[in-house]
VEXDREN-2710 file (C-alpha; in Angstrom, 1 decimal):
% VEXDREN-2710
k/r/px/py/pz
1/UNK/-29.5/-13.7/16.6
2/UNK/-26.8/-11.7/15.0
3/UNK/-23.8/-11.3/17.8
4/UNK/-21.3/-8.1/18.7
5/UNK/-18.0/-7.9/18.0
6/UNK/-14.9/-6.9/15.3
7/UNK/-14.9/-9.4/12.7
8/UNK/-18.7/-11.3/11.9
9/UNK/-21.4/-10.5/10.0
10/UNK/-19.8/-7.7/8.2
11/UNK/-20.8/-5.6/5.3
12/UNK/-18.5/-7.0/2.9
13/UNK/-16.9/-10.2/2.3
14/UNK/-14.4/-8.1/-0.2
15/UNK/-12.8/-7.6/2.7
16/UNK/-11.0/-11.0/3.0
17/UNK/-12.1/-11.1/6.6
18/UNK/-14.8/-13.4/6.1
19/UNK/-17.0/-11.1/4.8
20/UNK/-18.4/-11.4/1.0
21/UNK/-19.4/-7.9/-0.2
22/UNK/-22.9/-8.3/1.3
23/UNK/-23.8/-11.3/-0.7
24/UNK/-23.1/-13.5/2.4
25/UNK/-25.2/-15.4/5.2
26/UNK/-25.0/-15.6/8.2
27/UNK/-25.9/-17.7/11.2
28/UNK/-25.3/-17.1/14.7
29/UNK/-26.5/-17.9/17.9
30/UNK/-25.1/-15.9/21.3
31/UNK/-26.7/-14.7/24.0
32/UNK/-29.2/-11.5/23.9
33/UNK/-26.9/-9.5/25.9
34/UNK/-24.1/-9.6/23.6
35/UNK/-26.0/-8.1/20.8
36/UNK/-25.8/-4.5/22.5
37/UNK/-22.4/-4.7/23.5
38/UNK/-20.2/-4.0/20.5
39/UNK/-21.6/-5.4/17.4
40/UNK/-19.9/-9.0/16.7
41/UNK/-20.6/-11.9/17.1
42/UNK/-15.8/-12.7/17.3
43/UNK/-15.8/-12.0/20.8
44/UNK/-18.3/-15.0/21.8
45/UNK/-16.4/-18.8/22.5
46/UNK/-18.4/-20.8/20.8
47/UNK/-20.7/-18.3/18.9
48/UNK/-21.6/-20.5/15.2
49/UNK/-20.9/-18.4/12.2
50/UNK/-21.3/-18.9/8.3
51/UNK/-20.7/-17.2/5.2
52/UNK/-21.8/-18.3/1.6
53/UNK/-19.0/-16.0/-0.3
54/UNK/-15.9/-14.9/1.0
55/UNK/-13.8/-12.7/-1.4
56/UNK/-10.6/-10.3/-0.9
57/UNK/-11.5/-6.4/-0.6
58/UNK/-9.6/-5.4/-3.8
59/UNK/-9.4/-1.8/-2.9
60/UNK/-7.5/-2.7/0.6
61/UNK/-5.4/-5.4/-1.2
62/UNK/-4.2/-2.5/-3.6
63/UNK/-3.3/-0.6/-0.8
64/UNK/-1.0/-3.1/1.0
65/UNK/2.1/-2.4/-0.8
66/UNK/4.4/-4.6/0.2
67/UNK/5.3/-4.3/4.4
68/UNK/7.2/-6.0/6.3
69/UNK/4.9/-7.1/8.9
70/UNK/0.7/-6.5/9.8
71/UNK/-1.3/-7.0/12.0
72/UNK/-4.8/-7.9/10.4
73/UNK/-7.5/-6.9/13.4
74/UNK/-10.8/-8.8/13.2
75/UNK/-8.8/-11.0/10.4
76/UNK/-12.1/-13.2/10.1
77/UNK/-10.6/-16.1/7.8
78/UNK/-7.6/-14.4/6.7
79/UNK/-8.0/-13.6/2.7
80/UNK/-7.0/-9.9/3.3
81/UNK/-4.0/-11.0/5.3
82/UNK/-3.0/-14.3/3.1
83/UNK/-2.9/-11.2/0.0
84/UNK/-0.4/-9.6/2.6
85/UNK/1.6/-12.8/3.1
86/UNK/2.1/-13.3/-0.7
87/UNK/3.5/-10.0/-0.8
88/UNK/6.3/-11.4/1.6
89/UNK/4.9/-10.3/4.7
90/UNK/4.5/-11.8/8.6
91/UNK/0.7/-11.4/9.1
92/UNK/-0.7/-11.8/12.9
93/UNK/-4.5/-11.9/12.9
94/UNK/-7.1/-11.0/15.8
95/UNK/-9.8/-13.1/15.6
96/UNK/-12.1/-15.1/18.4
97/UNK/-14.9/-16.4/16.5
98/UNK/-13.8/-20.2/16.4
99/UNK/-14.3/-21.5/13.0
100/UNK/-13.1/-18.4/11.8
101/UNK/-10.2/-19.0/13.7
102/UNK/-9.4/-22.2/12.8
103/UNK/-9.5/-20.8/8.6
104/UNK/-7.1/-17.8/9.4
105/UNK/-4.9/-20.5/11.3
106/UNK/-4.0/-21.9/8.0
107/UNK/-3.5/-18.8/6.3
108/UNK/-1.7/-16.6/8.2
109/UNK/1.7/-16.6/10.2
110/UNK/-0.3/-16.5/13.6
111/UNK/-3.7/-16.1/15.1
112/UNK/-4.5/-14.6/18.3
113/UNK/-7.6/-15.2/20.2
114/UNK/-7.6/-11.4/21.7
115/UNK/-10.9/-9.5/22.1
116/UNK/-9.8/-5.8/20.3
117/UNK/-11.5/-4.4/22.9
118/UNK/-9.8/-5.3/25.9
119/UNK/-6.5/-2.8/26.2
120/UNK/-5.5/-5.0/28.7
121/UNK/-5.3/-8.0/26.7
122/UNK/-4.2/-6.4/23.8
123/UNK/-1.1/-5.5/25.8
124/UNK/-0.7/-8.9/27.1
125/UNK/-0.9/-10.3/23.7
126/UNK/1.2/-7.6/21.9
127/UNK/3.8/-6.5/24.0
128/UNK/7.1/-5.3/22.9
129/UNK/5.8/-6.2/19.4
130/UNK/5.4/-3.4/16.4
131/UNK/3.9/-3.5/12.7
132/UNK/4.6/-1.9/9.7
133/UNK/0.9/-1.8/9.1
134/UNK/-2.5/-2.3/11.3
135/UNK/-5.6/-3.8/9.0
136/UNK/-9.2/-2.5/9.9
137/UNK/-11.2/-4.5/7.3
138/UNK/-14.9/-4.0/7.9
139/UNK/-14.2/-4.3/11.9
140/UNK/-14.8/-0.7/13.3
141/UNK/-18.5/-0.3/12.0
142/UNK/-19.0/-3.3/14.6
143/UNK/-18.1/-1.1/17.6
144/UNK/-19.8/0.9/20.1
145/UNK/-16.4/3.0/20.0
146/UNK/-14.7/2.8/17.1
147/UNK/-12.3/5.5/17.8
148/UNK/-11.5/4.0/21.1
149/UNK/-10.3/1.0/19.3
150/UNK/-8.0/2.5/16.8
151/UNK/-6.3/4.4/19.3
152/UNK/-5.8/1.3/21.0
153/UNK/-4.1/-0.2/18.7
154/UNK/-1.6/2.2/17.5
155/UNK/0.5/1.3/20.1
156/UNK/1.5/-1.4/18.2
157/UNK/2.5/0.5/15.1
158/UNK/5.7/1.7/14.0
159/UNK/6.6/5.2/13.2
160/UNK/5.8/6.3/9.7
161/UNK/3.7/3.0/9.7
162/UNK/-0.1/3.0/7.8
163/UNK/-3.0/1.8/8.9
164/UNK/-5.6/0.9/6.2
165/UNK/-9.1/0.7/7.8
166/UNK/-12.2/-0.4/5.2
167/UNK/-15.7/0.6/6.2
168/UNK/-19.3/0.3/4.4
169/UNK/-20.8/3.5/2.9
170/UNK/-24.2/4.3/4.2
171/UNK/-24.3/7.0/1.2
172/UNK/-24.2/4.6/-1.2
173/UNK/-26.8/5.2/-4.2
174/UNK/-29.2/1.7/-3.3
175/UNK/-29.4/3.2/0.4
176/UNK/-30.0/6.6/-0.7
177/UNK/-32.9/5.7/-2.9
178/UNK/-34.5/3.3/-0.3
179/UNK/-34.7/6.6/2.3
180/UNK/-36.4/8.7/-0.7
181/UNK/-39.0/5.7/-0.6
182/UNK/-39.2/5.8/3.6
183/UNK/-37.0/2.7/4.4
184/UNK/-34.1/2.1/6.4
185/UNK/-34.4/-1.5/7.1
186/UNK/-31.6/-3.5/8.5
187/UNK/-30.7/-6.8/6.4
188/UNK/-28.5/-10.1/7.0
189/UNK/-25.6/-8.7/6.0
190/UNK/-24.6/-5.6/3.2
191/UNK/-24.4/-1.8/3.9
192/UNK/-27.7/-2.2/6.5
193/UNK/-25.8/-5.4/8.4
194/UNK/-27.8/-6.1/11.1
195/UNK/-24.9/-5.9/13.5
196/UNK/-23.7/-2.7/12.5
197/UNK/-23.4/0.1/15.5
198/UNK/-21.8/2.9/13.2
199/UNK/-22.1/4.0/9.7
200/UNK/-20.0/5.9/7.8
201/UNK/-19.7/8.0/4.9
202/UNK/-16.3/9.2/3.2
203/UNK/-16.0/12.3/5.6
204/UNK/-17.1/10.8/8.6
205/UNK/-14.6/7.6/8.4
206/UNK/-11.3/10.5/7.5
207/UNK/-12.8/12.3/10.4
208/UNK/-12.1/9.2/12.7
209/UNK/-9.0/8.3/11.3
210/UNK/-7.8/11.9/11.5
211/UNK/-9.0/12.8/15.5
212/UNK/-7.5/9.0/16.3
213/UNK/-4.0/11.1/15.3
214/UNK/-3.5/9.9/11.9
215/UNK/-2.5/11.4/8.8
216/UNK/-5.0/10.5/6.0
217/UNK/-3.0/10.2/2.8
218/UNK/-5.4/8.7/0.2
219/UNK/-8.5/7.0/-0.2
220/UNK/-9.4/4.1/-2.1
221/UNK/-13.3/2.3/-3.0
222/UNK/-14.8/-0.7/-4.0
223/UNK/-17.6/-0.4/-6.4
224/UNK/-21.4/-0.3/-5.6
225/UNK/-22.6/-1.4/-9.5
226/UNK/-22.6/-4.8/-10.4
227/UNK/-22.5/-5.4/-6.4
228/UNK/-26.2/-3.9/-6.1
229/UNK/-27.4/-7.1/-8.0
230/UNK/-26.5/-9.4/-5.4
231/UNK/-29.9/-10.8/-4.4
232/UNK/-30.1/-12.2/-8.2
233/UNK/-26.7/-13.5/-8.3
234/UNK/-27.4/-15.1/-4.8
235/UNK/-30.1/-16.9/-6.5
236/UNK/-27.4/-18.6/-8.5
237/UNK/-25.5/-19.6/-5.5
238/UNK/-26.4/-23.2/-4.2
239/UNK/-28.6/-23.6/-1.2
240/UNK/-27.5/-24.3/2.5
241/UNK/-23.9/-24.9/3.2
242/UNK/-23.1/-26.9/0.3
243/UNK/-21.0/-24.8/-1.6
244/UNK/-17.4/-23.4/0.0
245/UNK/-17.5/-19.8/1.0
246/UNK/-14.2/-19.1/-1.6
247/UNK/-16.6/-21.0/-4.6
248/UNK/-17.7/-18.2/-5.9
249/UNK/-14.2/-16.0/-5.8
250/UNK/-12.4/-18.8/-7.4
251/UNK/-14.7/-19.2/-10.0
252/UNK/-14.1/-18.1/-14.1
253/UNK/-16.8/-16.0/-14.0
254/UNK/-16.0/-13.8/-10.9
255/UNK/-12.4/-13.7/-12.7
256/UNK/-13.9/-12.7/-16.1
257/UNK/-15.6/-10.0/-14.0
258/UNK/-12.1/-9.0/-11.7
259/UNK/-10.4/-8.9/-15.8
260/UNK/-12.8/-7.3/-17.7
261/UNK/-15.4/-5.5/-15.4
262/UNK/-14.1/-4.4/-12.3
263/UNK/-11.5/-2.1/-13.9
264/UNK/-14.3/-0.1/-15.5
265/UNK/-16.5/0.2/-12.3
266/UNK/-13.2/1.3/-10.7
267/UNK/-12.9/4.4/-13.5
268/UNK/-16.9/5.6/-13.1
269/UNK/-16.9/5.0/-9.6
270/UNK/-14.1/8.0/-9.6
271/UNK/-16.8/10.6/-11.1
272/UNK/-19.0/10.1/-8.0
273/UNK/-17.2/8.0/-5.2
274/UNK/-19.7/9.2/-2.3
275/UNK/-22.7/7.8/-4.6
276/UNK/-21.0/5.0/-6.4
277/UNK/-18.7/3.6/-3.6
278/UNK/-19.8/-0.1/-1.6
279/UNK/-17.3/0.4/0.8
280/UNK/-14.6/3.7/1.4
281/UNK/-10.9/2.2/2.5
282/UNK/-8.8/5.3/4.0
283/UNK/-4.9/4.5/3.9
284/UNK/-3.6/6.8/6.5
285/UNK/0.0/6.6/9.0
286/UNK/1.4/7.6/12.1
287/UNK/2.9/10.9/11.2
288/UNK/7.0/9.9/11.2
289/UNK/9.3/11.8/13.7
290/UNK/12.2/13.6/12.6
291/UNK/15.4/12.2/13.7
292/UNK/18.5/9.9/12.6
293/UNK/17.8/7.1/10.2
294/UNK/19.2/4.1/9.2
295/UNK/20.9/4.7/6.3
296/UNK/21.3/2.5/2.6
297/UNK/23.2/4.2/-0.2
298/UNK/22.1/2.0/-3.2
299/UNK/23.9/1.5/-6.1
300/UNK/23.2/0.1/-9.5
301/UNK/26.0/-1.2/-11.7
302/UNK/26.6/-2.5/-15.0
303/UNK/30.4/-3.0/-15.7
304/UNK/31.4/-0.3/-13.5
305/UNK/34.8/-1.2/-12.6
306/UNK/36.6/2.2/-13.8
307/UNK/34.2/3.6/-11.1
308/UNK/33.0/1.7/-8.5
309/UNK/35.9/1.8/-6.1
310/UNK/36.0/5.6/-6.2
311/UNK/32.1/5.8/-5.7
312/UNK/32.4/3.8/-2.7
313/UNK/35.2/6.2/-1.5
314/UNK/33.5/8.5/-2.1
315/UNK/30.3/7.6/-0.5
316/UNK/31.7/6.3/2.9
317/UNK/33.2/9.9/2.8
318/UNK/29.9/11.8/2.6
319/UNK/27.6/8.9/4.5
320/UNK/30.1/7.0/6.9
321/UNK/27.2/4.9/8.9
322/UNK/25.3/4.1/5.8
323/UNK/25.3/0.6/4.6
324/UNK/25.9/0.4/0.6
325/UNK/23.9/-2.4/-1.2
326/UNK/24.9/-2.8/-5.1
327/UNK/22.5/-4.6/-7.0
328/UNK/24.6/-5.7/-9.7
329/UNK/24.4/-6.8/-13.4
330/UNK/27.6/-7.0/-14.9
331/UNK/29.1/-10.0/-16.8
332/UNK/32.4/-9.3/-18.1
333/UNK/34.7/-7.3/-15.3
334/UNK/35.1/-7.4/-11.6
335/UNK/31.9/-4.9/-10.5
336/UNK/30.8/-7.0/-7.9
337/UNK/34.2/-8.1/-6.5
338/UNK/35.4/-5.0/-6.4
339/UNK/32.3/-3.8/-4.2
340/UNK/32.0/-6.7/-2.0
341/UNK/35.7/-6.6/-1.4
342/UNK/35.1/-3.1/-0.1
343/UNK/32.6/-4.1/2.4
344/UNK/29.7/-3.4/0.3
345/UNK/26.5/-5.4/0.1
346/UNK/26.3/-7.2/-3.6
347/UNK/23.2/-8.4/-4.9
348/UNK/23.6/-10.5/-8.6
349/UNK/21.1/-10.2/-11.2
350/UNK/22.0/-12.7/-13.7
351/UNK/21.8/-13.2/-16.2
352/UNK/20.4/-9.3/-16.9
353/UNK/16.9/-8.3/-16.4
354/UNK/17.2/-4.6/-16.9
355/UNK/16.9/-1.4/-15.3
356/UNK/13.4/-2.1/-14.0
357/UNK/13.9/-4.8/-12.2
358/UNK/17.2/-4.0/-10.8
359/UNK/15.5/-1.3/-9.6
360/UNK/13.1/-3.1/-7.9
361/UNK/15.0/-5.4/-6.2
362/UNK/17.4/-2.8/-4.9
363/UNK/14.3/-0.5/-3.4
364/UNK/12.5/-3.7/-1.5
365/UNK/15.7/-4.5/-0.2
366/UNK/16.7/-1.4/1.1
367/UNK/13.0/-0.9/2.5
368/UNK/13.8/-4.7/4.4
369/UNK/16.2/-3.7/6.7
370/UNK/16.9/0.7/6.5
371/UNK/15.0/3.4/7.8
372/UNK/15.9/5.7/4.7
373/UNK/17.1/5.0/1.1
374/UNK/19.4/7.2/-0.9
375/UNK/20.3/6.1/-4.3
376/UNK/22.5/7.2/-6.9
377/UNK/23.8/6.1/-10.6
378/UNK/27.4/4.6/-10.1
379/UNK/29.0/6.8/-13.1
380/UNK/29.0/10.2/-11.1
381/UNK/26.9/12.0/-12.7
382/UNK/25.1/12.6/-10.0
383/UNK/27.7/13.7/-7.5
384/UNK/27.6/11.9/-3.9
385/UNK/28.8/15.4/-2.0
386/UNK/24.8/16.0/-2.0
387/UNK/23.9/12.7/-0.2
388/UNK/24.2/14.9/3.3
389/UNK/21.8/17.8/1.8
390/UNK/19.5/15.0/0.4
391/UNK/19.2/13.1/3.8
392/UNK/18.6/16.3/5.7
393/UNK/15.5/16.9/4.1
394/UNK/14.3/13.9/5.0
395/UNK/15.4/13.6/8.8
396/UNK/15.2/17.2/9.7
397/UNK/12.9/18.9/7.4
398/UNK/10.2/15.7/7.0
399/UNK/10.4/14.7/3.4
400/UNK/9.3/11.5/2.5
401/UNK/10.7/11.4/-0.8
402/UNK/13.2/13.9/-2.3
403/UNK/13.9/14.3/-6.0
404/UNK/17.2/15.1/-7.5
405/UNK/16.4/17.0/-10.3
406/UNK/19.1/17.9/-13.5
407/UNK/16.8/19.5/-15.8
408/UNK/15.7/22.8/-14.7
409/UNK/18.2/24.3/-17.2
410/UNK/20.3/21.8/-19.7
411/UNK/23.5/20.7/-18.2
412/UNK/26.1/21.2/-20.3
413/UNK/26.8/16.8/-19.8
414/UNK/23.3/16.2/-21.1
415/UNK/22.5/16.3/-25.1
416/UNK/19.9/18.6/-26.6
417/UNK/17.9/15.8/-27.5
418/UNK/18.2/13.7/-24.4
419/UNK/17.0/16.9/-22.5
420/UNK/14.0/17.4/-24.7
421/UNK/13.2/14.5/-24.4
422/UNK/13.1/14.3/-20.5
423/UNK/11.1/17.9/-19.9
424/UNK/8.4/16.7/-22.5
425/UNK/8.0/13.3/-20.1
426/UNK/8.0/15.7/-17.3
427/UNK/5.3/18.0/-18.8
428/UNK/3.6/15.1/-19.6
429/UNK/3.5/14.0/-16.2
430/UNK/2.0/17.5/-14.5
431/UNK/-0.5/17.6/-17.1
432/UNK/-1.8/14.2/-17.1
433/UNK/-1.1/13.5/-12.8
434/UNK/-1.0/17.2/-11.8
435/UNK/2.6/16.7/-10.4
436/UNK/4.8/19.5/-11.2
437/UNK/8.2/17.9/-11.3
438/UNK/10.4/19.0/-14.0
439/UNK/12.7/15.6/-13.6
440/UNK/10.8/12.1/-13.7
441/UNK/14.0/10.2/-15.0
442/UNK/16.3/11.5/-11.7
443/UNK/19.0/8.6/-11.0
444/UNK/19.2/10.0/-7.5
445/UNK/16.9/9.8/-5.1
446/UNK/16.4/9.8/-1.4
447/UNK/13.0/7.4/0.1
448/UNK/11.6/7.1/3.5
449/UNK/11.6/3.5/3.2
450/UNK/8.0/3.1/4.7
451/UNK/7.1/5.1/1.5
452/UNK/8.5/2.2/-0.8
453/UNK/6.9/-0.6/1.5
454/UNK/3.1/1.0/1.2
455/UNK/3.3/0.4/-2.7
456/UNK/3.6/-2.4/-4.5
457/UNK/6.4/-1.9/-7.5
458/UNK/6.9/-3.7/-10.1
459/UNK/9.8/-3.3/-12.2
460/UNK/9.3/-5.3/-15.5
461/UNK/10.6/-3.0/-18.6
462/UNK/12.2/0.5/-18.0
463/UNK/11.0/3.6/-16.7
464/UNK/10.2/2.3/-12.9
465/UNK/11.9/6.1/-11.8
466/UNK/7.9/7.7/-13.4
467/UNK/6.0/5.0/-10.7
468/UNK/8.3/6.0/-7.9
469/UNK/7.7/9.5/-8.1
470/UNK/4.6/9.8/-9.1
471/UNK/2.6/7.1/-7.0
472/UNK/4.3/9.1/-3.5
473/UNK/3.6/12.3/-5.0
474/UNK/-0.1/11.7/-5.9
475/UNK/-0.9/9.4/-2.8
476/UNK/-0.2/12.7/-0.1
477/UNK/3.6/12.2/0.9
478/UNK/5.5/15.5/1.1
479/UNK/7.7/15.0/-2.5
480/UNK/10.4/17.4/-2.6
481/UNK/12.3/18.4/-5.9
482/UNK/15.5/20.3/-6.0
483/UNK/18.3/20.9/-8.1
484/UNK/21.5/18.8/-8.6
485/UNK/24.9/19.3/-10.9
486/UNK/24.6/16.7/-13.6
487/UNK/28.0/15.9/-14.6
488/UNK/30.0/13.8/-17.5
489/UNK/29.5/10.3/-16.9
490/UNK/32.8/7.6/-16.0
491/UNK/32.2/4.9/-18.4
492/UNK/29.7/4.0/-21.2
493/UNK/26.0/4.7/-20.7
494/UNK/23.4/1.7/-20.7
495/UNK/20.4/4.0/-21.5
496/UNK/17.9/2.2/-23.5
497/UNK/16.0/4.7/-25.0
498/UNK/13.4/3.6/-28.0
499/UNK/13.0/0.5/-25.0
500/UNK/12.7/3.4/-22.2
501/UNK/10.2/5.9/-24.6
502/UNK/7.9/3.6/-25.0
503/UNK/7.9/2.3/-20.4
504/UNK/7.7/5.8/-20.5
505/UNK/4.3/6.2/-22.0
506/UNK/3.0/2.9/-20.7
507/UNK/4.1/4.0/-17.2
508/UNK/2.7/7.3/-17.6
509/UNK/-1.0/6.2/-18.0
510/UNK/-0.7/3.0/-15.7
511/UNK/-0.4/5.8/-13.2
512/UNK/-3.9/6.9/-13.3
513/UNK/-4.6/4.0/-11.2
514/UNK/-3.0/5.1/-8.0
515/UNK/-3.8/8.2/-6.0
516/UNK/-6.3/11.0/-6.9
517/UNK/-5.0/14.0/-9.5
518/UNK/-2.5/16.3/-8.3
519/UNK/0.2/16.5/-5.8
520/UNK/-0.7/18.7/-2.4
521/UNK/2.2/18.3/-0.8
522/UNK/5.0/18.4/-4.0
523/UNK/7.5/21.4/-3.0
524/UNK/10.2/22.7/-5.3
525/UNK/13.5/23.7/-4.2
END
């Protein structure tokens, strides 16, 4: 009989928590008083579970970004949190189903035996401990009180940290058209789970999130279209326990359909996500406090040694607590030994990647061990004497991301064409992502580090600046653009620009992936 508790029998093995997108079986035995108590079957030493597919949930997996640390609640076998792990973080699961148990074991950094339930033994488990991000994947539709839970649990999250919580959607079109024809009839596992307690729609799950004292930001969805077929492609599936729960994930077709399908359900699924959705994943955060944060001026530099002492200087001046990292590129003068000699933090790329990836490395870096990121181009033409104004924003007035912007009017430093040039991106930008920055080149800008750790980056080419506005500003952080002096620049410039015109455009519709259209919370200055 189908058991009660966070982490079995769930919708949804897309969920990397042991679930499979409803196209999984399950087996349990337990006794008949468990299966009113909270929906799983975890909670039960000894209860016998199995699953014929196992897959990640691709929706929560491309809301992961890249923390630090998670804790992965009702982590069934650990997919969802192994996804996490590659991303370079320390993933703690929750699981007490046994065999599940043992799988997560060998995926993640550690699993707890800890019934979510128990505040008591959450405490006991947990204490003194904090994550950058708490997992809810397919768990709280299992619960008699799913709020309860989560509000449980946020103990253990740091501030400004995200919780991503994944739940079926009862409104889904194949559940819809069963009630026109009089049915509501439970199944093994799917949206109708046998061992679900709650269901949920897309307002119903922000409503929880929201009343547990979160801050919804965005919402993400798997697709309910190719997924509706699952009896037939079950047929396919071998019989009985033969084949491995992962066989079907791993396989070249399911990749063939992750390559060349999936991205299109994810595009129609957008006209009509309450219809079209299989399961709704909320991405949502303790709202951050204001206050002092631990500062990291970055610095990028690329033969800079006319400069880079006097940028230093200069920075210490305006930012004396902050730590200055230098991600550095140069191969024919003393850059980097002039910096480290100054008690700067160097970072080498060489031989030369580029822009994009110096980028990136210097923004996870920061985001490792600082509370707040302010970066600037090492030439001064951004001047540092607005570090203080920048960093205010952000600690006193809430910003999670502020935006230095030169082009308002042309600065006298800045060519005609090169100005052109960058408003035309920028007008671009609003009309395509409905983000109304005037700037989406800016080489200074100031990041809430959590911000940069709830996205996953990547800086291969030019034009990483358009992803790093315009994923924040689109996914419901307060963005906040205002004016800066543009100055002449000390040295030679490095700009690439038939190389950075064309990561313009490629950035610029890559974009559409992330985040809905338009920017709520983008304030001008």
């Amino acid at each position: 009989m189908p058991s009660s508790v966070p982490g079995r029998g769930k919708a949804n093995g897309s969920n990397g928590h042991g679930r499979s997108a409803g196209l999984h079986t399950v087996e349990i035995a337990a006794p008949a008083e468990a299966a009113t108590s909270t929906g799983d079957d975890a909670s039960l030493p000894g209860a016998r579970h199995r699953y014929r597919v196992e897959e990640v949930n691709r929706a929560l997996a491309r809301a992961l970004g890249r923390p630090r640390t998670v804790l992965d609640v009702g982590c069934g076998i650990g997919l969802n949190g192994a996804w996490a792990r590659r991303n370079g973080a320390r993933v703690t699961g929750l699981e007490l189903a046994p065999t599940a148990l043992a799988a997560a074991r060998t995926r993640l950094d550690e699993v707890l035996a800890v019934d979510i339930r128990d505040p008591a033994a959450l405490a006991r488990a947990l204490a003194g401990r904090k994550f950058d991000v708490l997992l809810f994947g397919d768990v709280l539709e299992h619960l008699v009180d799913p709020g309860a839970v989560l509000r449980s649990l946020l103990g253990y999250l740091e501030d400004g940290g995200h919780v991503l919580v994944s739940v079926p959607n009862v409104a889904a079109w194949p559940v819809r058209l069963e009630l026109l024809r009089g049915r509501f009839r439970y199944t093994e596992s799917g949206i109708l789970d046998e061992t679900h307690l709650r269901f949920f729609t897309r307002e119903t799950l922000t409503d929880l999130v929201g009343r547990a004292g979160l801050e919804v930001l965005r919402l993400e969805h798997n697709p309910m279209l190719v997924r509706a077929a699952k009896d037939l492609i079950l047929r396919w599936l071998p019989e009985g326990g033969a084949a491995e729960p992962t066989a079907l994930s791993e396989s070249l077709a399911y990749k063939l359909y992750e390559l060349a399908v999936r991205p299109l359900e994810d595009v129609v699924l957008r006209l009509a996500p309450d219809l079209l959705s299989f399961q709704h994943v909320v991405v949502a955060r303790k709202p951050p406090r204001q206050g002092r944060l631990g500062l990291t001026v970055g610095l990028l530099t690329m033969d800079e040694e006319e400069s880079v002492a006097r940028m230093i200087a200069e920075v210490r001046s305006h930012a004396p607590d902050a730590q200055i990292l230098c991600v550095d590129s140069s191969t024919k003068d003393r850059t980097p030994d002039i910096a480290r000699s100054l008690g700067a933090r160097v970072l080498r790329q060489v031989p030369p990647r580029g822009h994009g990836p110096a980028m990136e490395l210097l923004m996870y870096e920061a985001a490792r061990q600082s509370e707040l990121l302010i970066y600037l181009d090492c030439d001064f033409t951004y001047p540092p004497s607005y570090i203080p104004i920048v960093r205010r924003l952000v600690e006193e007035e809430g910003a999670d991301v502020v935006n230095c912007c030169r082009t308002r009017t042309r600065p006298a430093a800045m060519p005609v064409p090169n100005y052109l040039a960058n408003r035309a991106f920028a007008a671009l930008a609003h009309a395509l992502h409905g983000v109304p920055t005037v700037d989406v080149h800016s080489g200074m800008r100031a990041y809430r580090t959590s911000v940069i750790r709830a996205f996953d980056f990547v800086g291969d080419g030019d034009a990483l600046p358009i992803d790093t506005l315009l994923y924040p500003a689109k996914s419901g952080y307060r963005v906040v653009e205002m004016p800066i002096d543009y100055d002449e620049r000390v040295g030679v410039s490095k700009l690439r620009k038939l190389a950075g015109t064309v990561w313009t455009f490629a950035r610029l519709a890559g974009a559409f992936r992330i985040g809905g259209h338009g920017a709520a919370r983008f304030e001008r200055r």
